[in-house]
N, C-alpha and C positions, 0 to 999 in steps of 0.2 A: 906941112908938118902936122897940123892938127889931122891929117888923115894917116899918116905913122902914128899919131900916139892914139888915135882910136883903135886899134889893135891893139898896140900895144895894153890898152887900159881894157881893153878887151878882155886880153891874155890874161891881167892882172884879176878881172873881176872872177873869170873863168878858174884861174888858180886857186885863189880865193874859195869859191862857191866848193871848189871840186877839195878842196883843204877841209871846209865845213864838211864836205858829202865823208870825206874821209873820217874824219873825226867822232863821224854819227854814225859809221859803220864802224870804228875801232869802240865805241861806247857797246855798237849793239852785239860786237863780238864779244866785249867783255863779257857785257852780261847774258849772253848765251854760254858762253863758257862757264862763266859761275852757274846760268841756272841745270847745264849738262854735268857738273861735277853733284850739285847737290841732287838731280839726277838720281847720279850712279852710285851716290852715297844712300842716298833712300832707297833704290833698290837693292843693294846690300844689305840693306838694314831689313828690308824686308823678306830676303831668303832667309836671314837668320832669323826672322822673326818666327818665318814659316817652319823652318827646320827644327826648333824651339816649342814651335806648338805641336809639331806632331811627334816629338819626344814626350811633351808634356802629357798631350794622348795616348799616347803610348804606357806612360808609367797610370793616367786615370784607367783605363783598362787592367791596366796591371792590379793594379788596387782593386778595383770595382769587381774580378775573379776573386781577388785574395778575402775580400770581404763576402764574396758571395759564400765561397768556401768557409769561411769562421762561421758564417753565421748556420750554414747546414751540420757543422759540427758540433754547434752548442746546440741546436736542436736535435740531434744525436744522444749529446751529452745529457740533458735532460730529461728525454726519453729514457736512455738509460738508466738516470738517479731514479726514476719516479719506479722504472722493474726493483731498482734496488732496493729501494724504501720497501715496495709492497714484500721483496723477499726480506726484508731486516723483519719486518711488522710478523710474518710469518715466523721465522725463525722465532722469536722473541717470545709467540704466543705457543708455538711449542717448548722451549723451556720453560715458559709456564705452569703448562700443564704436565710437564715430566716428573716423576713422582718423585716427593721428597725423602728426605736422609729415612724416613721411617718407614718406609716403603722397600726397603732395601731389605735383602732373603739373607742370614747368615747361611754360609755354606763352611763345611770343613772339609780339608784337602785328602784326599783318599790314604795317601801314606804319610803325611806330615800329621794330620790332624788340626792342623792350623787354619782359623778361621778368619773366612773372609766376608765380604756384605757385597753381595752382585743386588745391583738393581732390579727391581723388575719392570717388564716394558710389556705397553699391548700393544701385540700385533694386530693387524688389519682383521681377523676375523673375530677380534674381541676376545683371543685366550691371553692368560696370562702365561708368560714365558720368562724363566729366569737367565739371564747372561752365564749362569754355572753352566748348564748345560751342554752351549757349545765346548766349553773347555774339558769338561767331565769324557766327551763323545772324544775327541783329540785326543785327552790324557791315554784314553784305554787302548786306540789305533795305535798311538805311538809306543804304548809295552808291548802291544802285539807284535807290529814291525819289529822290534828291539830283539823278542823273541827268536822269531824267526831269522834274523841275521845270527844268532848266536847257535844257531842249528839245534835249536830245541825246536821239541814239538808243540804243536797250535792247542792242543789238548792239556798237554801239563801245565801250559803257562795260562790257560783258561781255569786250570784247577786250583792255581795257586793264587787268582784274584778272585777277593770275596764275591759271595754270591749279590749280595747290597748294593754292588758296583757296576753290575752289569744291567740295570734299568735305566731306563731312558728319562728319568729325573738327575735331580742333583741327589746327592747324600740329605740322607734327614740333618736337622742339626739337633 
């Protein structure tokens, strides 16, 4: 009998060991299985990581144009003020020198007789030149025109504007 239960206790040890061997492989599945889930959890976490970062790159480029952009614009813009300034500084020192209220020509209007005060301005060659002028040189083209549409002739309607009117000044005052 004791060689029936040498097998038998065999069997038992055997069962036994292969229960332990079992048990050491359901431990080592366990935690294979946890360490393949935190795995596939980490690397999820890491596509999104990565997909995150290069949005992220994406919007710093974004920016880093947008800012390259402002910043050539305000260098633009301040070039610009600085033409502005030297033309305000310009402008400013010609009002300056534009001649004041007493410097002004009285003029009288050819058929009203009502007077007026044209400035006077020099020109580039250093003459003095009254602003009546231009309108005096107008006023006469346009009686002439006027004339002539009303089928009168160029001679009577030159006869009947004083001779004082026809020089290439203003009226005396």
């Amino acid at each position: 009998m004791l060689q029936k239960l040498s097998p038998l206790e065999k069997c038992k040890e055997e069962l036994g060991s292969v229960q332990a061997e079992l048990e050491e492989k359901k431990s080592s599945l366990k935690i294979y299985q946890d360490t393949h889930q935190e795995y596939v959890r980490v690397k999820e976490e890491m596509g999104k990581s990565d997909a995150m970062k290069k949005k992220l790159e994406a919007k710093v480029k974004k920016l880093e144009k947008a800012t390259e952009k402002h910043n050539q614009d305000f260098r633009q813009l301040q070039a610009e003020k600085k033409v502005l300034e030297k033309e305000l500084k310009k402008a400013q020192e010609k009002i300056e020198s534009f001649p004041s209220e007493k410097q002004k020509k009285v003029v009288r209007h050819v058929e009203t007789q009502s007077e007026r005060e044209w400035p006077v301005t020099n020109l580039d060659r250093g003459r003095t030149v009254p602003f009546c002028k231009i309108y005096d040189h107008q006023h006469l083209i346009a009686e002439m025109l006027s004339s002539l549409h009303q089928n009168e002739g160029v001679e009577n309607k030159l006869a009947n504007i004083p001779a004082r009117n026809l020089h290439l000044g203003c009226t005396p005052g």
